[in-house]
C-alpha positions as CSV (number, residue, x, y, z in Angstrom):
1,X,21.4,-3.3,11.3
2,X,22.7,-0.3,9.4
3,X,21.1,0.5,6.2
4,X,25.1,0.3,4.5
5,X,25.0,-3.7,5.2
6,X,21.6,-4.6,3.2
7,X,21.8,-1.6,0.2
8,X,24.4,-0.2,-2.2
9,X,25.7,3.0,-2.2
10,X,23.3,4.1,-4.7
11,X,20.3,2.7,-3.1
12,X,21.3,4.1,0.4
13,X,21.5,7.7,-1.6
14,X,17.7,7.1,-2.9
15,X,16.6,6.5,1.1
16,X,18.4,9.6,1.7
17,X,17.1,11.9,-1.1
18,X,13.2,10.7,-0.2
19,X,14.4,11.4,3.8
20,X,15.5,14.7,3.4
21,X,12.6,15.6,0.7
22,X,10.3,14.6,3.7
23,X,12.3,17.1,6.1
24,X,12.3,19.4,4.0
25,X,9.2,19.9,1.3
26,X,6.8,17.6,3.5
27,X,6.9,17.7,7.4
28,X,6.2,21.5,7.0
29,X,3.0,21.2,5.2
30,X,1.6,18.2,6.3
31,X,-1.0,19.3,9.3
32,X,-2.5,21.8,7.1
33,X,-3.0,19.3,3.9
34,X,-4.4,16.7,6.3
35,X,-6.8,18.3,8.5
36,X,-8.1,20.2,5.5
37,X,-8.5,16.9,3.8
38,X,-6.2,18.5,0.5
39,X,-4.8,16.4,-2.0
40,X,-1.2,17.0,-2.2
41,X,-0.6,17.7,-5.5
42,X,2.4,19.8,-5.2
43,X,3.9,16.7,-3.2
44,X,2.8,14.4,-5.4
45,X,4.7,16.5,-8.3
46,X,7.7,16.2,-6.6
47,X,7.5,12.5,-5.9
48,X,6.9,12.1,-9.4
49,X,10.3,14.3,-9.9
50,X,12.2,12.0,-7.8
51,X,11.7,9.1,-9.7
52,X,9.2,7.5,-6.4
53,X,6.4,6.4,-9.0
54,X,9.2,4.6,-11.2
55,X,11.1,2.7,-8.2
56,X,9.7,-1.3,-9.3
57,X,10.4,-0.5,-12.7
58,X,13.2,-1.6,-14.6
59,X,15.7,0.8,-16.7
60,X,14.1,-0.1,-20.1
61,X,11.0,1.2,-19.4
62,X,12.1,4.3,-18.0
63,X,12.1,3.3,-14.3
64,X,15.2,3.7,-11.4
65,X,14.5,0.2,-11.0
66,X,15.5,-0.5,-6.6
67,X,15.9,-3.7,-4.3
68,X,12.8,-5.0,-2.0
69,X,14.8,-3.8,1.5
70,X,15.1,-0.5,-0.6
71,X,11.7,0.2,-1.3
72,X,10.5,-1.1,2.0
73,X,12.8,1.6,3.6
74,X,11.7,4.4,1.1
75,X,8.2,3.7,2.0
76,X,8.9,3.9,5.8
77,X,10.4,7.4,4.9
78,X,7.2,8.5,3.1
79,X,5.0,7.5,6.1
80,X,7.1,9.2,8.9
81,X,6.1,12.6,6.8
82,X,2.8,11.3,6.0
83,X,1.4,8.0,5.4
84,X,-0.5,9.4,2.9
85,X,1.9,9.5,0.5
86,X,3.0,6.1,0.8
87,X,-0.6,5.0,-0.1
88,X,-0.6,7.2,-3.0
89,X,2.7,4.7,-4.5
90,X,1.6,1.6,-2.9
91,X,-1.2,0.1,-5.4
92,X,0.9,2.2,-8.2
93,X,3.7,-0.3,-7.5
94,X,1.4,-3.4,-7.1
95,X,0.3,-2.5,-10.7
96,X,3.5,-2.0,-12.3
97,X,4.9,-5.5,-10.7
98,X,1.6,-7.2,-11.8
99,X,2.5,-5.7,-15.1
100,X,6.2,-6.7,-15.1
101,X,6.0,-10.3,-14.4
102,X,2.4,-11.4,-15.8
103,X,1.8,-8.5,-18.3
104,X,2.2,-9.5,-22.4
105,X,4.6,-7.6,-24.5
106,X,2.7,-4.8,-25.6
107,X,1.0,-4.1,-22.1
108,X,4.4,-3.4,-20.7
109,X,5.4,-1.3,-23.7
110,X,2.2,0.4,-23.3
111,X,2.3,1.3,-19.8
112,X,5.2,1.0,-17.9
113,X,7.0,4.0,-19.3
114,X,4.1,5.9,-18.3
115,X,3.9,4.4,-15.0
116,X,7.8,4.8,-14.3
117,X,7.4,9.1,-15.0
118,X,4.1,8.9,-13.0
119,X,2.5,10.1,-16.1
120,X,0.4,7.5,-15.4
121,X,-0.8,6.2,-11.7
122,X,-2.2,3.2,-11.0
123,X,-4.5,1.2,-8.7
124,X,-6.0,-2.0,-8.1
125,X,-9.5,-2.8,-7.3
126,X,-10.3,-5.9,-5.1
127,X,-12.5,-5.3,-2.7
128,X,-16.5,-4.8,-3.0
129,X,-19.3,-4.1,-0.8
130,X,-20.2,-6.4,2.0
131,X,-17.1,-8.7,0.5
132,X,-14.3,-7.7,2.2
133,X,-11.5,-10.2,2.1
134,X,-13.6,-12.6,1.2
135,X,-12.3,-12.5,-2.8
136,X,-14.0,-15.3,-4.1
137,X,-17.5,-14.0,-3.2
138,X,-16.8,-11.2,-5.4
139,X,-19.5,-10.1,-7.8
140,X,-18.3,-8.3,-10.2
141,X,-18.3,-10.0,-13.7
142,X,-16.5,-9.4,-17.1
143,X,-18.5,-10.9,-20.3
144,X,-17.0,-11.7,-23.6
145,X,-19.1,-9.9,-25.7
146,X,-20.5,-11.6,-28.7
147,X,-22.6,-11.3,-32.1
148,X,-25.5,-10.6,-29.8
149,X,-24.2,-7.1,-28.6
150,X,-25.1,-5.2,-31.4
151,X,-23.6,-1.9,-29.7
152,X,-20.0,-3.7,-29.5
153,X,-17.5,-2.2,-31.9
154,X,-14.5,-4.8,-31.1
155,X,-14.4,-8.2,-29.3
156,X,-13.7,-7.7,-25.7
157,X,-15.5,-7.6,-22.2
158,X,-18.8,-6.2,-20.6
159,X,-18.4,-5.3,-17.0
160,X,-20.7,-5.5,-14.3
161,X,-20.1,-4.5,-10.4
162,X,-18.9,-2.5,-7.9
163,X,-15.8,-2.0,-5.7
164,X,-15.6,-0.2,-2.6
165,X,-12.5,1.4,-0.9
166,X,-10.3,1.9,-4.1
167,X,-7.4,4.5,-3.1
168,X,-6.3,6.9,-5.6
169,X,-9.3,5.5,-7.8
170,X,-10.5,9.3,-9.2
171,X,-6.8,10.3,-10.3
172,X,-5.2,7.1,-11.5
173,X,-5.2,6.3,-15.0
174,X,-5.1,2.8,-15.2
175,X,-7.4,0.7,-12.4
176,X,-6.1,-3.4,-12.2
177,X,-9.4,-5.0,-12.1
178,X,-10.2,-8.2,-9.9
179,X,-13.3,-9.9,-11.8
180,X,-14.7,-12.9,-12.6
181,X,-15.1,-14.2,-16.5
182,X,-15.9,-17.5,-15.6
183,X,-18.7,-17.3,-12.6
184,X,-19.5,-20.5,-13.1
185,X,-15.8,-21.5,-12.0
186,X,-15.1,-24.3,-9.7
187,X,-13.6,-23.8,-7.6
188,X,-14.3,-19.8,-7.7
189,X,-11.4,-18.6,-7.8
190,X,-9.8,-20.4,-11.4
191,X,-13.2,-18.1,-13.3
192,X,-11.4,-14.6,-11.8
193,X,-8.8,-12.4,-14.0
194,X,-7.6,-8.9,-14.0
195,X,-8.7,-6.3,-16.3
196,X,-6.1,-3.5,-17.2
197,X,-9.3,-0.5,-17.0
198,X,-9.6,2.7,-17.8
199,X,-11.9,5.6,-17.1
200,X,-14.6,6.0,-19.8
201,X,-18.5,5.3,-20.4
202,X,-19.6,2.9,-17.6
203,X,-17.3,3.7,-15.3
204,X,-18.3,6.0,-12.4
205,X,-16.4,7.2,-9.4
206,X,-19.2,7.8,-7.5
207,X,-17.9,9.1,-3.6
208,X,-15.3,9.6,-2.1
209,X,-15.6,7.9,1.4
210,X,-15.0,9.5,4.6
211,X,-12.3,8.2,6.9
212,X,-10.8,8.5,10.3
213,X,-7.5,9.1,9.0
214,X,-5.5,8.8,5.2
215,X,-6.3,12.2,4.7
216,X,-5.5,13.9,1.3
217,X,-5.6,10.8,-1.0
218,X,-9.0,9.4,-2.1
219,X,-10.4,6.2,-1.4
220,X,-13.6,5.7,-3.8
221,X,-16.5,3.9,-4.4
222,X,-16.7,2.5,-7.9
223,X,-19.6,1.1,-10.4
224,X,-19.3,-0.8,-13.4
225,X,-22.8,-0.8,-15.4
226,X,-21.7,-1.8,-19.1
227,X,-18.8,-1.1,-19.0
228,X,-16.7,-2.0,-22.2
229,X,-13.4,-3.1,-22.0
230,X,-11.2,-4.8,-25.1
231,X,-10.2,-7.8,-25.1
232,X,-6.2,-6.9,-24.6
233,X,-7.4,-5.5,-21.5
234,X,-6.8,-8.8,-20.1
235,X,-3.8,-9.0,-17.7
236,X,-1.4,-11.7,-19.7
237,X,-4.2,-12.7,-22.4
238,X,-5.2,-15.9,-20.5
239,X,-8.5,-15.9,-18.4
240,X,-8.6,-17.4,-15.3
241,X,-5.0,-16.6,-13.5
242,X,-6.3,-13.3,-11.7
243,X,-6.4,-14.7,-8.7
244,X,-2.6,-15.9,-8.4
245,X,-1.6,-13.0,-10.2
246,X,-3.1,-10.7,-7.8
247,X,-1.9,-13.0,-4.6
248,X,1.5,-12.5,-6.1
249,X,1.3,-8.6,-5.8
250,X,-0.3,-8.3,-2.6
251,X,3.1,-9.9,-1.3
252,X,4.8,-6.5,-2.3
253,X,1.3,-4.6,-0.9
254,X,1.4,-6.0,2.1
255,X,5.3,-5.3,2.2
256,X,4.3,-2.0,1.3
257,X,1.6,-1.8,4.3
258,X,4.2,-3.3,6.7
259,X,6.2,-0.4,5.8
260,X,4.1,2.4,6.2
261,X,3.1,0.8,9.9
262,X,7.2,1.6,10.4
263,X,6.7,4.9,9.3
264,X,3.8,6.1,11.3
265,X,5.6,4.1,14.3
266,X,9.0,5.8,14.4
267,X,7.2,9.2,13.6
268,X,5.4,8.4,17.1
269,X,8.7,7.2,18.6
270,X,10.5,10.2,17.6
271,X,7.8,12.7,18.5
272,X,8.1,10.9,21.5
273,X,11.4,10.8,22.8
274,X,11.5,14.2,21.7
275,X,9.0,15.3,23.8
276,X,10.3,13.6,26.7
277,X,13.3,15.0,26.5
278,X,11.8,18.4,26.6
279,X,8.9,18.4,28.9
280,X,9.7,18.9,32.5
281,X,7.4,17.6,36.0
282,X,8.5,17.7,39.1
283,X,11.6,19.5,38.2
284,X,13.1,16.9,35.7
285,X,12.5,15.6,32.1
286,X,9.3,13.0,32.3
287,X,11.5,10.7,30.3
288,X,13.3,10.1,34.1
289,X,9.9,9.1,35.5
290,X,10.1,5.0,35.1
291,X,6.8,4.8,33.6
292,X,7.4,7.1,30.5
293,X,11.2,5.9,30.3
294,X,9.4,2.6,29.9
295,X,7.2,3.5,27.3
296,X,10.2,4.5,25.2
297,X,12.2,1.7,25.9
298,X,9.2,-0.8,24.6
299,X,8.3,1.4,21.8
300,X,12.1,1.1,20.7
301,X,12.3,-2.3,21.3
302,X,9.4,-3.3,18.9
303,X,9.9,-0.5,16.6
304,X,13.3,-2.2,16.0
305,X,11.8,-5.7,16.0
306,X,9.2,-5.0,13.2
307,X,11.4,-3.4,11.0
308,X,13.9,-6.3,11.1
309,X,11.4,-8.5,10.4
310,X,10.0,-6.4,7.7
311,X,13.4,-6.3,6.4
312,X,13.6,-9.8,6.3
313,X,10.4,-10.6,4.3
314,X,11.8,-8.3,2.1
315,X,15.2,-9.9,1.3
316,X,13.0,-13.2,1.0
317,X,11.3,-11.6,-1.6
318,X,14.6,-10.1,-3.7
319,X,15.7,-13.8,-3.8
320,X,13.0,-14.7,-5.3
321,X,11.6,-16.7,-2.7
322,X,7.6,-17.0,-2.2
323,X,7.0,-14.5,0.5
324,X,3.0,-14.9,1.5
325,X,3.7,-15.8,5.1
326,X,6.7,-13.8,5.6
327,X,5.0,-10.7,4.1
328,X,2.0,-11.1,6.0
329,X,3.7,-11.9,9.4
330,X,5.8,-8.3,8.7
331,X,2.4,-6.6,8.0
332,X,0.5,-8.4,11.6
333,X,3.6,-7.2,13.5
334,X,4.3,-4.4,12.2
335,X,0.7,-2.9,11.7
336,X,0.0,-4.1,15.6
337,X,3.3,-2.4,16.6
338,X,2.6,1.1,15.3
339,X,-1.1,0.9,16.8
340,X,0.5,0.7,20.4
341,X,3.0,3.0,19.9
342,X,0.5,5.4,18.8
343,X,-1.4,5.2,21.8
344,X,1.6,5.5,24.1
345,X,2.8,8.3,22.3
346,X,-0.9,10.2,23.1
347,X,0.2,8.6,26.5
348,X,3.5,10.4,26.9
349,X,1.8,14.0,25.4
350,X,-0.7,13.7,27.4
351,X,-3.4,16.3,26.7
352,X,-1.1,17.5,23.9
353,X,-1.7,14.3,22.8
354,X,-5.2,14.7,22.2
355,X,-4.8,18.3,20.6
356,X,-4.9,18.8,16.8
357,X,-1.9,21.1,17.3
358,X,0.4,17.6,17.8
359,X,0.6,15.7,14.9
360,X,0.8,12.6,17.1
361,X,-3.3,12.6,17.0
362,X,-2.6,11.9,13.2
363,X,-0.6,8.7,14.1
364,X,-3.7,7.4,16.4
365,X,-5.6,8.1,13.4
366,X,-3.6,6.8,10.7
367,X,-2.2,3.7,12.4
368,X,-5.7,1.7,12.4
369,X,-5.5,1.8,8.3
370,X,-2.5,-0.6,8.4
371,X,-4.3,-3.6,10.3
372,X,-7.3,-3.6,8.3
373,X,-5.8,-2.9,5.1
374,X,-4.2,-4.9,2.4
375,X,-5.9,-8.0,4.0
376,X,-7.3,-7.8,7.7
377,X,-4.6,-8.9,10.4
378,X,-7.2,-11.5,11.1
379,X,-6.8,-13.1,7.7
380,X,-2.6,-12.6,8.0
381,X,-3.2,-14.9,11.0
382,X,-4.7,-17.5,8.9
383,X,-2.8,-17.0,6.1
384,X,0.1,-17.4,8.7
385,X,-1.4,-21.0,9.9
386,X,-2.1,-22.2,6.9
387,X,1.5,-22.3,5.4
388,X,3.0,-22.8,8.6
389,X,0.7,-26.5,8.3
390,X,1.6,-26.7,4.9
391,X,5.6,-25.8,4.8
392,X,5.6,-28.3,7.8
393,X,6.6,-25.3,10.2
394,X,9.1,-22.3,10.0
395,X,11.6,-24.0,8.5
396,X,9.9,-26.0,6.3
C-alpha cells in the first residue's frame, strides 16, 4: 500500500521532510554518536525545528497536529537513522495525548505550547524496581498533605518511591507520574493517578543505566523522598483514573514501539539487500546463492506484513476505535519481526556483521529494546487473549 492511499498531500510531505532529514543530517553521524554513547543534541535541535516534538498536538496550542498512520510512519523514519531518536519523541507524545484528552483547562494551556516547540520534553514514569509490568504492585505513593505538615506551603501531594528505566528522565521537563493516592484501593488499581512532576527538591535522577543498545538518550533511575508536588499537579483534577488514563496512552506507545521495530527492521533489510547486491562468492552476487536470496525474500515478506498491520492499528485508532489489542498485536509482530531480521542481516554480513564498522551490529543491539519495552511481548500475548475472550473473538 503506497503511503498516497492512507495520508494527504501534506502529511505525505512531513514523512518526506523527516526521511530526507534522516539521509541527510542523521545517517552520517549516527555510528559516532552511538558508540560514544553522545546525546544528540544537535539532532535533537533540529527535530525540534521540524515541528517532530509538536506532531500529536493540535494547531491551537502551537502543534502541526498529524494522523495516527502519519506518525506511525514518521517514527519508522526516525528509527531507520536511529532508534534513538524515536525514543527521545515517543513518551514526549504519550504525555502530550495524556494531556490532550484527560488534562484540565489550564494544564493544557500550561503545557502544550511548550511541548508542541519542544521547549518542553516530556516523559512518563511507570515502571519501578523489581515491578516491571506488574503496575498495580507499584510502590510509589502520593499523600495529600495536611495541617500536620508544618513545612507545606500550599495543599497538594507528598511523594514517595522510585522508578526505574525512565527514558529521557534527566532532560525532560515535565515527568507524567504513575502513583498511588489511594493505597488502600480496592481493587489496586482505582487508588492510582498521574502526577504532572517536575524537577525540584526531592527529586533525584540518580544514574543513568547502562544498556546493550539505545545509545545517546538516557534511561534513568529515579527517587522520590518528599517530594512536594501541588495539588493541580493532578492529571484531570480527579484521583483515582491514572490507571485508565495511562492504559489509554500506552495505545499510542505501543504504536510508537511498533514503529520503531519497522524502523530498525527495514534499516536491516536495506543494509541487507544492499549488501547482497554488492558482495561477490564464487564469482556472483551472494544474493543468487538460494539461502541468502531466501533470507531477503522472508525479511521482505514480514517486514511488509508488520507494517501493514501496524498501519492498521493505527487507522483503528484515528477512528476513534479502542485500539489495546490491535496496538499490542502490531508491537508482538512487529518487535518479533525486526529481532529476526536483525539476526539474518548479521547472517548475510557475515563477519562484517559482527564488526563495529557495520551499523547492522546496532540493529542486533537495538532491536531487543522493542520486545521488552512499552509492555513485555509476554504481556501483549495476554493482553491479546484477554480481549480476544472478551470481544467474543476478532470480530467481535
Amino acid at each position: 500500500m503506497s503511503t498516497a492511499d492512507i495520508l494527504s498531500e501534506d502529511e505525505q510531505l512531513v514523512v518526506r521532510t523527516v526521511r530526507d532529514f534522516v539521509d541527510r543530517s542523521v545517517k552520517p553521524v549516527v555510528r559516532e554518536l552511538e558508540h560514544s554513547d553522545t546525546y544528540p543534541e544537535a539532532l535533537i535541535e533540529q527535530m525540534k525545528r521540524l515541528g517532530v516534538f509538536g506532531l500529536a498536538i493540535p494547531a491551537e496550542y502551537g502543534g502541526t497536529p498529524v494522523s495516527m498512520p502519519c506518525y506511525v510512519l514518521v517514527t519508522e523514519e526516525l528509527s531507520r537513522g536511529w532508534m534513538s531518536l524515536a525514543g527521545a519523541m515517543g513518551g514526549h507524545t504519550v504525555v502530550a495525548k495524556l494531556l490532550l484528552h484527560f488534562g484540565t483547562r489550564e494544564q493544557r494551556r500550561r503545557w502544550l505550547p511548550k511541548l508542541a516547540t519542544g521547549e518542553v520534553r516530556a516523559t512518563m514514569a511507570l515502571t519501578e524496581p523489581g515491578g516491571g509490568s506488574d503496575l498495580r504492585a507499584m510502590r510509589t505513593v502520593a499523600r495529600r498533605t495536611t495541617d500536620a505538615d508544618r513545612h507545606a506551603d500550599a495543599e497538594g501531594y507528598v511523594v514517595d518511591g522510585s522508578k526505574t528505566w525512565i527514558t529521557n528522565s534527566r532532560r525532560s521537563g515535565l515527568i507524567a507520574l504513575l502513583c498511588k493516592t489511594d493505597p488502600a484501593a480496592v481493587p489496586a488499581h482505582k487508588g492510582m493517578s498521574i502526577l504532572l512532576v517536575e524537577h525540584g527538591p526531592g527529586l533525584t535522577v540518580s544514574r543513568d543505566l547502562p544498556k546493550l543498545g539505545y545509545k545517546g538518550v538516557e534511561s534513568c533511575e529515579l527517587s522520590f523522598d518528599g517530594y512536594r508536588a501541588p495539588s493541580d499537579a493532578l492529571l484531570g483534577g480527579v484521583e483515582g483514573q491514572g490507571f485508565a488514563q495511562m492504559m489509554k496512552g500506552l495505545e499510542t506507545g505501543r504504536l510508537q514501539v511498533a514503529a520503531r521495530a519497522l524502523g530498525v527492521g527495514r534499516a536491516a533489510f536495506e543494509d541487507s539487500l544492499a549488501y547482497a547486491r554488492r558482495r561477490e562468492s564464487f564469482g556472483r552476487p551472494i544474493w543468487k546463492h538460494q539461502s541468502i536470496g531466501n533470507y531477503l525474500a522472508d525479511m521482505a515478506t514480514s517486514l511488509t506484513a508488520a507494517r501493514q498491520l501496524t498501519l492498521y492499528a493505527a487507522r483503528e485508532a484515528e477512528a476513534g476505535r479502542r485500539v489495546d489489542m490491535e496496538a499490542g498485536m502490531a508491537k508482538l509482530f512487529a518487535s518479533e519481526t525486526a529481532m529476526k531480521i536483525a539476526l539474518d542481516a548479521v547472517r548475510i554480513h557475515g563477519g562484517y556483521g559482527y564488526s563495529t564498522e557495520f551499523d547492522v551490529e546496532r540493529y542486533f543491539r537495538d532491536a531487543p529494546l522493542m520486545i521488552v519495552g512499552e509492555g513485555t511481548n509476554e504481556i501483549q500475548r495476554n493482553v491479546i487473549a484477554k480481549q480476544l475472550v472478551e470481544r467474543g473473538g476478532l470480530d467481535g
